[in-house]
N, C-alpha and C positions, 0 to 999 in steps of 0.2 A: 619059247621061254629059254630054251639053249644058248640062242643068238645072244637076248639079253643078259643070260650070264656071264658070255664072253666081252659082251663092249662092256658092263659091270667092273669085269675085271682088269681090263687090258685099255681102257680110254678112263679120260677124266668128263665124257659128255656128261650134260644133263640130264637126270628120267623125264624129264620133259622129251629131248631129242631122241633118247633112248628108247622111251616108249614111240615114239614117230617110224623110226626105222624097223619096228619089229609089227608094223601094221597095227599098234592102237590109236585111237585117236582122241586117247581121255588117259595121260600118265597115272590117274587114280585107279582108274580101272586096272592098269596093266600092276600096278602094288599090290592089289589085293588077290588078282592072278598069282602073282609070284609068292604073295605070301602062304597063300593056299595052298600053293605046288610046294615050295622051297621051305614052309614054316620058319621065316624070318622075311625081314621086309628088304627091298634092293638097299637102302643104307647101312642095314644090315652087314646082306651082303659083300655089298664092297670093301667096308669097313676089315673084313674078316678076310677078302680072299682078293685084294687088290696090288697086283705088282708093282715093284717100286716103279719110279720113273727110269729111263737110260742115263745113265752116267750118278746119280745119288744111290748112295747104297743103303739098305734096308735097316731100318732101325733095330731090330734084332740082331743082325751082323756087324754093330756098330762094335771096338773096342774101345776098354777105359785107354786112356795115357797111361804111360809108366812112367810114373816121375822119380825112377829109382837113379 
């Protein structure tokens, strides 16, 4: 489930592909592992702990203009 938190984080895969790479073979299955482990679901997840893309900078870091 480590792994999966990482590609979560760090790619924009699908939990289709996601769950693939961490040896399930049912993306359902591997949700309700994670939700069990982690108490939130991988959209969840990502939602909450997903880095920005390289070169766009993170909505939180964004400033207003100054139209002074």
């Amino acid at each position: 489930m480590r792994r999966a938190k990482e590609l979560l984080m760090g790619t924009d895969f699908t939990l289709e592909h996601i769950a693939g790479l961490c040896g399930f073979e049912h993306p359902e299955y591997m949700s309700v592992m994670f939700k069990r482990i982690y108490k939130q679901t991988p959209g969840e997840y990502r939602k909450a702990h997903s880095k920005p893309a390289k070169g766009k900078p993170s909505p939180r870091k964004l400033k207003p203009y100054d139209f002074k």
